[in-house]
N, C-alpha and C positions, 0 to 999 in steps of 0.2 A: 392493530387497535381499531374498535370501530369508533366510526363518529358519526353525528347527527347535523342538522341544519336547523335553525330556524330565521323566516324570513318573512318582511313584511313590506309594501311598496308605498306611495302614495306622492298624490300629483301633488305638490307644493306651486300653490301661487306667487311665484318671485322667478327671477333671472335664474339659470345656471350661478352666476358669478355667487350670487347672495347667497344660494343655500352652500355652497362650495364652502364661503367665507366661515359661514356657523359651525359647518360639521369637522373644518379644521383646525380651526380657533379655538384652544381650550380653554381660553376667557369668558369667549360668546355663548360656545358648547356647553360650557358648565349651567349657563341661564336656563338650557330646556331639556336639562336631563331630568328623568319621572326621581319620586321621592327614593326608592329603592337606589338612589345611586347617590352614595351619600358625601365622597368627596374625591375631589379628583385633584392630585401634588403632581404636578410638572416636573422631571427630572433634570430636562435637553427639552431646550427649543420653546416652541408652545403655541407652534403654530406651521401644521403643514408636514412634510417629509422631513425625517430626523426628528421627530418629536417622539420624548420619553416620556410617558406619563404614569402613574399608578392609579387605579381605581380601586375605589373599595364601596362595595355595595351591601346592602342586606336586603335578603327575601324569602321573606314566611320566616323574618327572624333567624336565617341562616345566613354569619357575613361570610365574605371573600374579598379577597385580593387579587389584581390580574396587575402586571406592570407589565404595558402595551404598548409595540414601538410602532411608528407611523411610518407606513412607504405609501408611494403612487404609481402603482405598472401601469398606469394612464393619465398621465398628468392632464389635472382641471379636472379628471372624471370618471376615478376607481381610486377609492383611497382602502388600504388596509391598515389595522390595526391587528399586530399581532404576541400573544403571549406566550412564548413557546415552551416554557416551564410546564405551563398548565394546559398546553394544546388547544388554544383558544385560537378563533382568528374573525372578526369581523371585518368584514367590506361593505363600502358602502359604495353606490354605483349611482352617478346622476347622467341623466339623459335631458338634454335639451327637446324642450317642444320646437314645433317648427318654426311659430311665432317670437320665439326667444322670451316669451314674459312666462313661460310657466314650467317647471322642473320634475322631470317624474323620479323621486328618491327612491333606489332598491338598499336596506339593508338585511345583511345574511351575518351569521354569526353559525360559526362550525366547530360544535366540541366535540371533545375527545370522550369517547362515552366509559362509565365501567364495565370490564365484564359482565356476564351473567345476568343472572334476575334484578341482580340491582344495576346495572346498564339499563335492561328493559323498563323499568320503575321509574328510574330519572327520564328515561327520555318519554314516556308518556303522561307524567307529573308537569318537568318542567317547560317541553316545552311550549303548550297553551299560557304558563306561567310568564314566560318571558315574552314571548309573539303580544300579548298583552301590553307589558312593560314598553316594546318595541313600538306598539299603534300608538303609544301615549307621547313618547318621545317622538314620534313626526307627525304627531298632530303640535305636539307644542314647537316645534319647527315653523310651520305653519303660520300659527298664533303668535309668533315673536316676528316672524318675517312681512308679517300683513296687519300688525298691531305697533307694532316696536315696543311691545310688553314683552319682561324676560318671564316666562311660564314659572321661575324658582328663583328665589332672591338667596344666594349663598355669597362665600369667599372661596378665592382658588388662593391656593395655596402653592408657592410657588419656591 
């Protein structure tokens, strides 16, 4: 099967520790996900490695469901989330600056494409669609870490 990437970086102004705490937390997580990510139910855990969660998004008015389990093959600074049903896998990767006040966030998200022309279709549709989706969510990272405003007032559901 082939698959694709899409990936987006950006220097967050905050500790390693803080942006660590947001992207693990699917308390805090929930606060600055972009609108297309509409709700996210905890299964296991809900915070960190071992955590089950289900997401369900919609985009361009197409929903899905992904239920994501959380490991760390770098504890404090690779976390994955992965969906194996639907060949999903995002990781997200923090690097400390040298100063320790400022966090460079890599996220990568790697699907599983479809064959043929409509493989070729989705991957040059969606993924500007999501890299998009993606700038929005760690800008609102950002904006909640250096504001302590949550970028999206919802409920987790848990």
């Amino acid at each position: 099967m082939k698959t694709y990437q899409v990936s987006v970086s950006r220097r967050i102004d905050a500790p390693l520790e803080a942006v660590y705490r947001v992207v693990t937390d699917m308390k805090e997580h929930l606060g600055i996900l972009p609108k297309q990510f509409e709700t996210i139910e905890v299964l296991q855990g809900g915070s960190g490695p071992g955590t089950v969660f289900r997401l369900k998004m919609n985009v361009m008015g197409v929903r899905s469901s992904l239920q994501m389990t959380v490991t760390e093959p770098e504890p404090g600074r690779v976390i994955r989330e992965r969906d194996d049903k639907a060949g999903v896998t995002t990781t997200w990767t923090l690097e400390p600056s040298g100063d320790g006040r400022h966090c460079d966030l890599h996220l990568t998200t790697e699907f599983t494409s479809r064959p043929g022309l409509a493989g070729t279709v989705e991957r040059l549709f969606s993924s500007p669609i999501v890299r998009s989706i993606y700038r929005r969510e760690l800008r609102n990272i950002q904006v909640y870490l250096t504001t302590g405003l949550p970028a999206r007032k919802d409920t987790l559901s848990s």
